[in-house]
Backbone bond lengths (Angstrom), bond angles and torsions (degrees), N, CA, C in turn:
res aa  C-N    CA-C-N  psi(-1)  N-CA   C-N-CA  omega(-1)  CA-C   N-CA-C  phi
1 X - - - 1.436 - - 1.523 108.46 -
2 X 1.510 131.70 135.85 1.198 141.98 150.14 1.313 133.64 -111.50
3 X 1.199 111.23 138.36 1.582 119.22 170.46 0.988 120.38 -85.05
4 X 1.396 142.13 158.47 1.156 140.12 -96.97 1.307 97.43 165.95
5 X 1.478 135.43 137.62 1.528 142.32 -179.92 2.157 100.11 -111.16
6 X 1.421 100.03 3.48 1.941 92.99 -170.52 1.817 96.03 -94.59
7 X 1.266 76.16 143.74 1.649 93.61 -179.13 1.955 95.93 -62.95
8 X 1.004 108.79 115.83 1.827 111.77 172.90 1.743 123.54 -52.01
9 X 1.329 101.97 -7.71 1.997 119.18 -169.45 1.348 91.01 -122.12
10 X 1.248 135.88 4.39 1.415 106.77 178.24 1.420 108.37 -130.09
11 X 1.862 103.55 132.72 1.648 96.30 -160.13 1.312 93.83 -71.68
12 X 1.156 99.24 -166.59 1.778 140.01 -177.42 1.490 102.33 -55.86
13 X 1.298 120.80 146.34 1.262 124.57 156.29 1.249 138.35 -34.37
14 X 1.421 105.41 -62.29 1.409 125.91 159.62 1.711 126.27 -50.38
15 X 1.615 107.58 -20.30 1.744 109.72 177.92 1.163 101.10 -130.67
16 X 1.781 132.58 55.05 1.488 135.55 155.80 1.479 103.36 -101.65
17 X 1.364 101.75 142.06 1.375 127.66 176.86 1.726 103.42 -60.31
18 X 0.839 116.25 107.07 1.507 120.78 -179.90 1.614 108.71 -64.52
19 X 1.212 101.86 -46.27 1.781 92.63 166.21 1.031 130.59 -69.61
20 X 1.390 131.90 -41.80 1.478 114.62 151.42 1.494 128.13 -31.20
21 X 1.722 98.05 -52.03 1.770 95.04 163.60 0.892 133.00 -18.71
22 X 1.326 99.07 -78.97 1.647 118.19 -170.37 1.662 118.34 -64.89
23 X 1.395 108.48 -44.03 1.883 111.70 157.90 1.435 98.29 -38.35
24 X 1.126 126.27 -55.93 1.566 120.44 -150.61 1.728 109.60 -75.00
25 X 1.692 104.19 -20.85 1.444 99.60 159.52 1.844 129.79 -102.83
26 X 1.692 98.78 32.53 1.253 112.15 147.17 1.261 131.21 -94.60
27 X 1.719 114.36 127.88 1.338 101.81 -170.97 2.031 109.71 -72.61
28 X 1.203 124.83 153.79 1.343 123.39 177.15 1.274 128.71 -135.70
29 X 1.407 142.99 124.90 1.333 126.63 -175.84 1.606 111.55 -65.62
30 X 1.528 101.31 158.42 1.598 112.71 174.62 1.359 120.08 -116.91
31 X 0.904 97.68 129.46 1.654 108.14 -160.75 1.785 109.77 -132.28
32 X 0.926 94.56 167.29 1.771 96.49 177.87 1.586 87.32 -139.19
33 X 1.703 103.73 130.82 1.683 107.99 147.14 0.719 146.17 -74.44
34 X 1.859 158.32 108.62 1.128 104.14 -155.71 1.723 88.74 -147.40
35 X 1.679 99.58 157.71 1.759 99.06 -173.26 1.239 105.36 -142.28
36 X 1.670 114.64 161.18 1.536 104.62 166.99 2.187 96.44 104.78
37 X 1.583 93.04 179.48 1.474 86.30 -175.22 1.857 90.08 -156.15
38 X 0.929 114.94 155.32 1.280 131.57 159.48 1.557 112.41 74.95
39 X 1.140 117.90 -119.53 1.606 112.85 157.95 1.674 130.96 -74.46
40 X 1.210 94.88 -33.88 1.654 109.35 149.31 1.582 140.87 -49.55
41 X 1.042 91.24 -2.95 1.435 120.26 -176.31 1.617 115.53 -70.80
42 X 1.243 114.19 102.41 1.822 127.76 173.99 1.397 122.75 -135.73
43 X 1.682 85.18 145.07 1.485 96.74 -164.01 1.599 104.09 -138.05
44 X 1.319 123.08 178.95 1.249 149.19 -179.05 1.245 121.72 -155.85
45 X 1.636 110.17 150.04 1.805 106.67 165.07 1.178 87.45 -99.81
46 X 1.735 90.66 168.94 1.616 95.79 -169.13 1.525 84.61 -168.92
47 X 1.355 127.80 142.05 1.668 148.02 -149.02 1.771 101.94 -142.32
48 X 1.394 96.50 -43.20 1.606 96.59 -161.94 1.325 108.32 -101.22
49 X 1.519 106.47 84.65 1.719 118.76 -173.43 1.011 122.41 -122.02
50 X 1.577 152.17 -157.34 1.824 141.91 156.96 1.763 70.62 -169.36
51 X 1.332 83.18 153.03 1.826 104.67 173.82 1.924 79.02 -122.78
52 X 1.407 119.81 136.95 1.382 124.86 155.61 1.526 111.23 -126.78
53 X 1.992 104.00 131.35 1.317 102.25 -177.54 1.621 105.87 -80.99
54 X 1.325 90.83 178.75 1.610 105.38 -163.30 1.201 118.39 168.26
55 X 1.578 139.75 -169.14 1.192 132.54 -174.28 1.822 83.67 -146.30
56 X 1.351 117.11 98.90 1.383 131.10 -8.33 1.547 86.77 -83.90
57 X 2.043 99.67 168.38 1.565 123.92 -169.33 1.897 70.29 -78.78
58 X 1.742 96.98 175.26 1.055 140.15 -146.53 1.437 124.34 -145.59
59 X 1.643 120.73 85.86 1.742 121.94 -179.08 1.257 102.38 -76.23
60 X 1.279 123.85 142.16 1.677 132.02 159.30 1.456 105.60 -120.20
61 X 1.124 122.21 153.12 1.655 126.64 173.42 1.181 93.72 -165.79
62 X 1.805 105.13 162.55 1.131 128.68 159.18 1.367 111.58 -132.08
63 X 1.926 97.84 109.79 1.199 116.06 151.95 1.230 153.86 -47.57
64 X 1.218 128.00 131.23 1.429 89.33 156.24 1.476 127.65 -104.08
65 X 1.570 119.11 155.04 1.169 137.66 -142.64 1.839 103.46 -70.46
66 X 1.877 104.32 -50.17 1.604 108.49 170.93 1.547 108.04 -75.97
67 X 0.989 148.72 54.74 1.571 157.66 175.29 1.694 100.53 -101.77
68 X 1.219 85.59 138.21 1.785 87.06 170.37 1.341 117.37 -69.85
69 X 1.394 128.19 -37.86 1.071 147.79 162.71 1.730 112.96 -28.20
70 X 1.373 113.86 -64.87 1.042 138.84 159.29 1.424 134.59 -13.40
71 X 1.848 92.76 -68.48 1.555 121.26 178.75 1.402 120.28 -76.86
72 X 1.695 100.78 -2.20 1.501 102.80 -169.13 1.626 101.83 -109.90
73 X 1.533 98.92 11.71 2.067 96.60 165.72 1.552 90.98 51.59
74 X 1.444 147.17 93.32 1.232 134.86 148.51 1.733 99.03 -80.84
75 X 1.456 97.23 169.85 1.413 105.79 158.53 1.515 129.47 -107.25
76 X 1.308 84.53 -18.59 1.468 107.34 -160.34 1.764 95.67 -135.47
77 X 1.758 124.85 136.49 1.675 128.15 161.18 1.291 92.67 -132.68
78 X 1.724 86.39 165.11 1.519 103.66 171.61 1.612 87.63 -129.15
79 X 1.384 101.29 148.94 1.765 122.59 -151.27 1.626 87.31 -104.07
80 X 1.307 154.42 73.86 1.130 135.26 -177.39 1.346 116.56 -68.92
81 X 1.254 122.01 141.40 1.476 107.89 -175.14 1.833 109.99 -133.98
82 X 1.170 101.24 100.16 1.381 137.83 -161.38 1.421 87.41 -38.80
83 X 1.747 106.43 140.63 1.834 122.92 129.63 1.304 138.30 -43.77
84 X 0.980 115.30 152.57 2.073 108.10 149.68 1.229 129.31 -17.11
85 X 1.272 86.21 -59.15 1.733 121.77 -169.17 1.732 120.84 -55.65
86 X 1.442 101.94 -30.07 1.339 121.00 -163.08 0.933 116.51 -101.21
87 X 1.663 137.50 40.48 1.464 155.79 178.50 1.580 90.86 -78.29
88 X 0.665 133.40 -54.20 1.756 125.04 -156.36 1.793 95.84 -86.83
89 X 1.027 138.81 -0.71 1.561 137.99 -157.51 1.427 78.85 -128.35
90 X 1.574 137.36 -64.79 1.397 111.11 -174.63 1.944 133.06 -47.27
91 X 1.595 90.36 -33.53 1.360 109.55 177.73 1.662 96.01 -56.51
92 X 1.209 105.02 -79.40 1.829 107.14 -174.62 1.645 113.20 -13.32
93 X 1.357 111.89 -63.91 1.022 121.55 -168.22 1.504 120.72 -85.56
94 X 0.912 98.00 0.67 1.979 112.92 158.26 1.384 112.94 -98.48
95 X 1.630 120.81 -10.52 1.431 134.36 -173.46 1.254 110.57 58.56
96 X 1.170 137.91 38.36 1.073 134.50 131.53 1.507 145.68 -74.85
97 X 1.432 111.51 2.12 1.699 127.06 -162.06 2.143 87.54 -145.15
98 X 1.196 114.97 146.73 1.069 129.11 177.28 1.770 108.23 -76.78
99 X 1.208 117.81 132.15 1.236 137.37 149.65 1.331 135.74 -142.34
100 X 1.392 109.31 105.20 1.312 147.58 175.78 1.350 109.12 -25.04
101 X 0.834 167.03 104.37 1.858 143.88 -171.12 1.346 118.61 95.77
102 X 1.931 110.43 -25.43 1.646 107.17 -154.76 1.188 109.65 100.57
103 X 1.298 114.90 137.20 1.656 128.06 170.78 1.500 120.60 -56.05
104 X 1.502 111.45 1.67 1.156 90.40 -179.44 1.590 123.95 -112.54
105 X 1.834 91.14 3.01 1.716 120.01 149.08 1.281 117.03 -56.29
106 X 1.400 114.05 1.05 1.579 100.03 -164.34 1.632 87.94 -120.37
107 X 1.229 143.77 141.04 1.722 145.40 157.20 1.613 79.97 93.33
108 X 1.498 89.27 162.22 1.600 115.37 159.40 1.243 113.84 -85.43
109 X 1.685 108.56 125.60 1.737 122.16 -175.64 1.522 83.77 -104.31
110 X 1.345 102.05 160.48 1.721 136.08 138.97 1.055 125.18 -145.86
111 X 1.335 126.09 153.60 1.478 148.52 172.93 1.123 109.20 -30.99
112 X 1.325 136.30 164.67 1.296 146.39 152.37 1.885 123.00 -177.75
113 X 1.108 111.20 138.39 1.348 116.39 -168.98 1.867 108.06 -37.83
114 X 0.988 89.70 -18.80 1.945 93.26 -164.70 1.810 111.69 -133.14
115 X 1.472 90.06 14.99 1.631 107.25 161.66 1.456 109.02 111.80
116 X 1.319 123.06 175.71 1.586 143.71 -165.03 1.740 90.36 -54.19
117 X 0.936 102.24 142.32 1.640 140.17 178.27 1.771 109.15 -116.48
118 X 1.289 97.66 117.70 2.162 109.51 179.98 1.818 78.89 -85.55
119 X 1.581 102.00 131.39 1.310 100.02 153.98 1.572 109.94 -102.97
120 X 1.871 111.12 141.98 1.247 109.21 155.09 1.853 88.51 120.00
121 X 1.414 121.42 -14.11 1.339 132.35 -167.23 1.531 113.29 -83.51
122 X 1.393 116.74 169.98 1.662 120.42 -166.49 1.627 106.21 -53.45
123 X 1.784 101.82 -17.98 1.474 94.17 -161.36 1.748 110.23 139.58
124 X 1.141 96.77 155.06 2.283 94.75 -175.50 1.750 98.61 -147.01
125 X 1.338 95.20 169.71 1.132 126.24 -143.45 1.481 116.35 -144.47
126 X 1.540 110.23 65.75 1.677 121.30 -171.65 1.612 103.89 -53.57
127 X 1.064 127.93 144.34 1.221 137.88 -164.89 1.489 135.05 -153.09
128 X 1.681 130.10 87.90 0.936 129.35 -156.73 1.691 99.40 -82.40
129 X 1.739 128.98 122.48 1.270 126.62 178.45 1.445 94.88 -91.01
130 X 1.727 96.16 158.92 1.658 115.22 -164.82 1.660 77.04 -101.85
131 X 1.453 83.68 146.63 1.500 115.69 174.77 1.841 126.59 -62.55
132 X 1.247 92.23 -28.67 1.259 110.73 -169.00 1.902 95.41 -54.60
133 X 1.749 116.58 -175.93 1.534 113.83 -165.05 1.620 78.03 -83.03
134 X 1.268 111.30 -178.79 1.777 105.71 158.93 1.875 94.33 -117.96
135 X 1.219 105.46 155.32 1.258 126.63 -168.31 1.709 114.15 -82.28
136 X 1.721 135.11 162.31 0.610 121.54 -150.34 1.525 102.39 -112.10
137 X 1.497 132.08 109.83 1.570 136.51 -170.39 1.757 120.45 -85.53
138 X 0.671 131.17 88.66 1.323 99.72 -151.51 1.832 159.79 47.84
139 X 0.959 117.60 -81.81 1.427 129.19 147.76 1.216 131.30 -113.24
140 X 1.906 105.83 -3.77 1.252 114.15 -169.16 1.676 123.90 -104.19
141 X 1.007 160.34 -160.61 1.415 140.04 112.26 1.687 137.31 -80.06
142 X 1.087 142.14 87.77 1.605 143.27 -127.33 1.981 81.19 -90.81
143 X 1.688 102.66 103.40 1.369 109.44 160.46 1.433 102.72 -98.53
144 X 1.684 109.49 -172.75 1.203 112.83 -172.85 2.042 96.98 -176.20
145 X 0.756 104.91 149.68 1.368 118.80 168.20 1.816 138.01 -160.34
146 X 1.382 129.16 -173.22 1.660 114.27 -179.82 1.382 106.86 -80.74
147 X 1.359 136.27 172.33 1.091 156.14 165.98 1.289 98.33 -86.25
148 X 1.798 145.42 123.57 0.911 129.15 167.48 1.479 105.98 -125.47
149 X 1.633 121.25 -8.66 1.259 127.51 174.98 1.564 120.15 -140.53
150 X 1.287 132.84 127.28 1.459 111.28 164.45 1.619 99.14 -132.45
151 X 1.308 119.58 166.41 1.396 154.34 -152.06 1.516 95.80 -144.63
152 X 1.267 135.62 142.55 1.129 145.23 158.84 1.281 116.05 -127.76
153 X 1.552 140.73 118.00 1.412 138.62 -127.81 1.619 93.62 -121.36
154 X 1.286 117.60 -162.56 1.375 135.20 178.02 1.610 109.25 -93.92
155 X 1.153 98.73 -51.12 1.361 118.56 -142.91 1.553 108.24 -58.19
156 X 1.277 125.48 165.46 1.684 130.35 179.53 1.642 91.54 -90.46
157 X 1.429 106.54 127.88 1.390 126.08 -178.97 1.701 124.27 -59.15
158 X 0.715 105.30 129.96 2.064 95.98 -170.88 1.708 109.52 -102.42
159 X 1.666 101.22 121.99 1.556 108.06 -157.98 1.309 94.85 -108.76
160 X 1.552 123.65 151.00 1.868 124.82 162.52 1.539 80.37 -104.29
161 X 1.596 80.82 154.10 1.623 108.80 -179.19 1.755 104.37 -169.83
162 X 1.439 122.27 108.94 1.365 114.20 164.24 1.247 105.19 76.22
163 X 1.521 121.49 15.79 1.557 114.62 160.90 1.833 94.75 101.58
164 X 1.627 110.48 -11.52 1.943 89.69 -179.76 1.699 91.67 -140.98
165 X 1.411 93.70 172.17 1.655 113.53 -168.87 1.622 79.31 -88.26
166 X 2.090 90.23 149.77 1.220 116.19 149.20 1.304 95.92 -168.13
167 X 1.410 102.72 177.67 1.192 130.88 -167.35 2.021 118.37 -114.27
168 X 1.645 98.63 116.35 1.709 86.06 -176.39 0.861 136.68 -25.29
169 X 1.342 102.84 145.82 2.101 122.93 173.71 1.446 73.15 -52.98
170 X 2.031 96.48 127.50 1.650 120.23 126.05 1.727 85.56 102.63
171 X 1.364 129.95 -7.52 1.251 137.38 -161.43 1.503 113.25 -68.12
């Protein structure tokens, strides 16, 4: 038997998706969606977003379609948009990191007209989604809805880049 320094999941040089590549050397905010209230309560991380201003400003994302989030038809999200701090809480809610209870045992939630609120985070983003179907993006579903609230937080913003969290140049 030998050990080995190669990641065991990642093909060969020669057979990587070059576009994934190159996504992966875009920097992206991290955010969690999240809708619903009480036990009803679902969420997602979610990276691949654009806020566009406007009268009214303008959320875009791409979902994904098997997400709980998803299946629960919201009308209304709140765009949370993660801290520093919140590397282990984004994982949860991408299901990749264990949570005991649900991710939403993990950080301080509150209420809000347009769903659960992270307290202590860069800031959120109440969000009325358009009714219409949302269309099909790749692997994702590209929703979109109005801006009807934003919050602008304290916190140092939490970026993916190259497959790991950090936090902006100069941050």
């Amino acid at each position: 038997m030998t050990i080995h320094t190669d990641h065991p999941f990642v093909p060969p040089e020669g057979e990587r998706d070059q576009l994934r590549r190159m996504r992966g050397r875009l920097a992206s905010p991290v955010t969690v969606w999240a809708a619903g209230s009480g036990p009803a309560r679902r969420g997602l991380t979610v990276s691949s977003f654009l806020v566009a201003d406007g009268e009214p400003g303008q959320v875009l994302g791409l979902i994904d379609a098997d997400s709980d989030l998803w299946e629960s038809s919201p009308q209304t999200v709140v765009v949370n948009v993660l801290g520093a701090e919140h590397r282990f809480l984004a994982d949860a809610f991408a299901g990749t990191a264990p949570a005991p209870g649900g991710p939403f045992t993990l950080g301080e939630w509150s209420d809000s007209e347009w769903g659960p609120v992270l307290t202590g985070g860069a800031g959120w983003i109440g969000v009325r989604l358009a009714m219409s179907e949302p269309r099909e993006v790749g692997w994702g579903l590209l929703v979109h809805g109005d801006v009807e609230h934003v919050s602008v937080g304290d916190a140092e913003p939490l970026i993916h880049l190259r497959g790991r969290y950090r936090t902006a140049p100069g941050a």
